[in-house]
C-alpha positions in Angstrom: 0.0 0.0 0.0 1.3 3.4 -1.4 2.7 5.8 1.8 2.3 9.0 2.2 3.6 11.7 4.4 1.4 14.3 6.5 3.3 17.2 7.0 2.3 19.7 9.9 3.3 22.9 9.6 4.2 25.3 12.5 2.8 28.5 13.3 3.5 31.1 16.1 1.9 28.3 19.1 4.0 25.6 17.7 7.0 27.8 17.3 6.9 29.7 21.1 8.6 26.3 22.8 5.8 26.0 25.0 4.3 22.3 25.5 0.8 22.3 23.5 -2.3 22.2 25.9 -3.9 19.3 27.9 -6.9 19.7 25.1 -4.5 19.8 22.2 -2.4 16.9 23.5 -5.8 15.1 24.2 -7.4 15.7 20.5 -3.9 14.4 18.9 -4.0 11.4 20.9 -7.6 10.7 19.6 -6.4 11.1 16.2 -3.1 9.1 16.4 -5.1 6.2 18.2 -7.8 6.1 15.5 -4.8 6.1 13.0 -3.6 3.5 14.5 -6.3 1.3 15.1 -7.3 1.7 11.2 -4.0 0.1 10.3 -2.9 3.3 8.3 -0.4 4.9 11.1 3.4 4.1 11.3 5.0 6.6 11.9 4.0 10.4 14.0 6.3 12.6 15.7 6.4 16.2 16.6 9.3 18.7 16.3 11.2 21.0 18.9 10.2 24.7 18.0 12.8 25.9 15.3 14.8 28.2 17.4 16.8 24.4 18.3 17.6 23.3 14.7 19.5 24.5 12.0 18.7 24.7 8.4 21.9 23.1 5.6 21.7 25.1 2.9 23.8 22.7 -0.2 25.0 25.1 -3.3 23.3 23.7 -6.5 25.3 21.3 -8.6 27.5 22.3 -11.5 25.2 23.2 -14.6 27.7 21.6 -17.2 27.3 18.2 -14.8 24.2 17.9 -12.7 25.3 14.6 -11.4 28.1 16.6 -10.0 27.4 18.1 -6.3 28.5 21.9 -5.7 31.9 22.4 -3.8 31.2 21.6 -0.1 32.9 24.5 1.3 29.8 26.1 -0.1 27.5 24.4 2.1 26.1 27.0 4.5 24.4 26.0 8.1 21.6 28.6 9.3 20.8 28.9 12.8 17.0 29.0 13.7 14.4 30.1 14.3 12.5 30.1 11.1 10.0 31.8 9.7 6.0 30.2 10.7 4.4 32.1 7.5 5.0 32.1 3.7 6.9 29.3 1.9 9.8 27.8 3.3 7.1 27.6 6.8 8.7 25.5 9.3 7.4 22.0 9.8 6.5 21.2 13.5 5.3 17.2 13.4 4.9 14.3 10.8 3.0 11.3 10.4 3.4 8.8 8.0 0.2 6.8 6.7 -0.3 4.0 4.8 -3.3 5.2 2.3 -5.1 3.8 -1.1 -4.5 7.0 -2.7 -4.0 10.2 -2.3 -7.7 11.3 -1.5 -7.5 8.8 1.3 -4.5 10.2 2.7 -6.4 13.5 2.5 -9.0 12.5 4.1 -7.3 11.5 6.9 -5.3 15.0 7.3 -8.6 16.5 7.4 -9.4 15.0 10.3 -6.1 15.9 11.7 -7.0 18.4 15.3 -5.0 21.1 13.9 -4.8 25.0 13.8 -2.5 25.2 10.8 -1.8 23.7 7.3 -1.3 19.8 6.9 0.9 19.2 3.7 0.0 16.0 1.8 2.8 14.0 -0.1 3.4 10.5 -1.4 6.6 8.9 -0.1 8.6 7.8 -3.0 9.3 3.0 -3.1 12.7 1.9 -3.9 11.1 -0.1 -7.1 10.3 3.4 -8.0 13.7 4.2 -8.9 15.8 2.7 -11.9 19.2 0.9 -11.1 17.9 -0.2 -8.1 19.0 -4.0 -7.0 17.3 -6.3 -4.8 20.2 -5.9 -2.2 19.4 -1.9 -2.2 16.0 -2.8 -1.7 16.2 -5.5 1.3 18.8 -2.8 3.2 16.0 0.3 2.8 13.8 -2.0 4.2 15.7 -3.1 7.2 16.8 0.2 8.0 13.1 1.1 8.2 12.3 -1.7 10.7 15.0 -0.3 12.5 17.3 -4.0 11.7 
């Protein structure tokens, strides 16, 4: 079954380092149990406000070679915090889903107890990719199961 990632995106609550409430705490509970007890949770974690992280910023690749990376003295490392509004939003929890499709995976982020924005994406399957080997594919696995 296809996965897909829920992504929650912070805002100014999320961002203050402050613990969410007792009711928030309690509605996400609800919602990761009945996740869970549907079969389509395995994974769901929330995030440290972005003032603790950093963001590594990688220079593009070289535009005669695009399989070649930029120099890595370019790399840049940016301090938080992070901006809670326009693009580059920060992202303050995750869930990954096990869905039919996408329109069930959206369903379930609308029922997600949520004050902000829940972004929606398919997680990309090894046997997605060409050149990928049945070794590559048993080690992606296992690393998921945490073997």
């Amino acid at each position: 079954m296809p996965r897909y990632m829920l992504l929650l995106r912070g805002n100014t609550d999320s961002e203050s380092g402050s613990p969410p409430s007792k009711a928030l705490l309690t509605r996400m509970h609800a919602y990761n149990a009945s996740l869970h007890v549907s079969g389509a949770l395995l994974s769901g974690e929330g995030l440290h406000a972005s003032s603790s992280g950093a963001r590594v910023i990688f220079p593009p690749p070289d535009p005669k070679d695009p399989t070649k990376l930029g120099p890595m003295e370019d790399i840049t490392v940016t301090p938080g915090p992070f901006p809670c509004e326009g693009e580059n939003r920060v992202v303050c929890g995750f869930w990954i889903i096990a869905a039919g499709d996408l329109e069930e995976a959206v369903q379930w982020a609308r029922k997600a107890p949520v004050g902000t924005e829940v972004e929606v994406r398919r997680v990309h399957e090894m046997g997605e990719f060409e050149g990928v080997d049945e070794g590559m594919m048993k080690e992606s696995e296992n690393w998921r199961r945490g073997s």
